[in-house]
N, C-alpha and C positions, 0 to 999 in steps of 0.2 A: 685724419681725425675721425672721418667716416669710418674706415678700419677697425679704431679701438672701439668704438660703439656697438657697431657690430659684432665684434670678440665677445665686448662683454653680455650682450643681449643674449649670445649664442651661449656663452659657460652660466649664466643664468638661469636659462632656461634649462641645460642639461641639470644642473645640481639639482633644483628645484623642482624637475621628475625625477628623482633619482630612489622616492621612496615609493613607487606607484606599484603596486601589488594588479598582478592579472585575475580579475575575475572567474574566468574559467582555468576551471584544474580538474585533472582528471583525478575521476572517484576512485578509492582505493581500496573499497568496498563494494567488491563483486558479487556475481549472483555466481555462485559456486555449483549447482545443479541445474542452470539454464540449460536445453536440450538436450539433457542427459535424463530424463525424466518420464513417467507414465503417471500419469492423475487419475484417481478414482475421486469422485465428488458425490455424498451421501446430502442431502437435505435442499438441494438448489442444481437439477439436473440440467438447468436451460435458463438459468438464472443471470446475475451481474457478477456475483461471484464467479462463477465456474469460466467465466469469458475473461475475469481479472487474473484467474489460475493462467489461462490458455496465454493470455498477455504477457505474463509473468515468466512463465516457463517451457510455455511450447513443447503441448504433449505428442514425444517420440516415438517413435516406434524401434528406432534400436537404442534401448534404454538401462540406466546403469542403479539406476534408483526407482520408488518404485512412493508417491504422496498418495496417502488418503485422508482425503478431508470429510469432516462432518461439521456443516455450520445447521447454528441453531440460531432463528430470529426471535428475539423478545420486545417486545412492544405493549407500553404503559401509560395509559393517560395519564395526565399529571394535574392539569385541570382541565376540568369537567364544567360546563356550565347547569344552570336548571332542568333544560329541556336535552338534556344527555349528549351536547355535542363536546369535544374533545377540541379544549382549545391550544392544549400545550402537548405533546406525545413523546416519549425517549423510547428511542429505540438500544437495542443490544445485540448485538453482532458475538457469538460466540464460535469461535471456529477451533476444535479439535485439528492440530495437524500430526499426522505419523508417516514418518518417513523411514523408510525399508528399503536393503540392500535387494539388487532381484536376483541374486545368484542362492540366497538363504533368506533363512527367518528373522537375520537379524537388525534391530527396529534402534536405527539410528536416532531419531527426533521423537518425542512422545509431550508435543506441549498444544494447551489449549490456551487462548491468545485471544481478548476481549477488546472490543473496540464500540464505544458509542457517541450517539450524539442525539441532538432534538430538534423538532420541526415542529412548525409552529402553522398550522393550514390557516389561510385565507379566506376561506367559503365552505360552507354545507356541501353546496354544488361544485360542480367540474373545474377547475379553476388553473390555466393555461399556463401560467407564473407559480401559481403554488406549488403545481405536480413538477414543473420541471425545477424546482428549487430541490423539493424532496426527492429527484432521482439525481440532482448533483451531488448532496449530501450521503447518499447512499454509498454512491458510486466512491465517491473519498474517501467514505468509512472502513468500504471493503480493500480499495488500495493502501489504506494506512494498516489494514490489520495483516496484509501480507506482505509490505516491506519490514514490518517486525519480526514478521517470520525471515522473513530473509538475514535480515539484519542478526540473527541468532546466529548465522553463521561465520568461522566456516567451522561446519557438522564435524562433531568426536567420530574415527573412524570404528573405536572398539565399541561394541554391543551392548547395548541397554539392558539389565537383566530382569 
């Protein structure tokens, strides 16, 4: 009698995961220029950017492609109080990227790629929680505006004209 209870607890329980889908799955969407690369970085020499580049791609020295980037920061108060303090700010993230073969002139990628978001400061003064809210924010903004670069890929190999 024990037996059949058990049987059936046991194909109960199989049937009953039977639809369980695995969480992790490998991405099928690679970074197609990962250490194959030399980075020139125009507007953010020592920046969060240029460290997101170095993250992203890992500048080589025996390299098959050739990124130069130019980000432009744009920054807008949104409101303003009486006494001129900035209670709302949007920022804008514009990053130029051009990607170039290094054996020629030829410029595989030629796109500029916008990303923003807004912060909202806590204090006139120094403020411990604010700043480090506005540099995670940052830091997002630049990781989100270069996995869309990535995500453009994978790169037409004939020449941009």
């Amino acid at each position: 009698m024990m037996n059949k209870i058990y049987t059936a607890l046991f194909f109960f329980f199989i049937f009953s995961c039977s639809n369980i889908e695995l969480v992790l799955k490998d991405e099928k969407q690679t970074n197609q220029i990962k250490n194959r690369v030399s980075l020139i970085t125009l507007g953010d020499e020592e920046g969060v950017f240029t460290k997101g580049l170095y993250s992203f791609f890992n500048n080589n020295k025996n390299y098959e492609y050739i990124l130069k980037t130019t980000i432009i920061e744009k920054k807008e108060n949104r409101i303003v109080k009486n006494n001129q303090v900035a209670e709302k700010i949007d920022y804008t993230l514009e990053v130029k990227y051009e990607l170039f073969y290094k054996t020629s002139e030829c410029n595989i990628v030629n796109k500029k790629i916008t990303s923003n978001f807004s912060f909202t400061p806590k204090s006139a003064g120094y403020n411990f929680g604010a700043d480090r809210s506005f540099d995670k924010l940052y830091i997002n903004s630049v990781n989100e505006n270069i996995k869309k670069f990535i995500n453009l890929g994978p790169y037409d190999t004939t020449c941009l004209q």
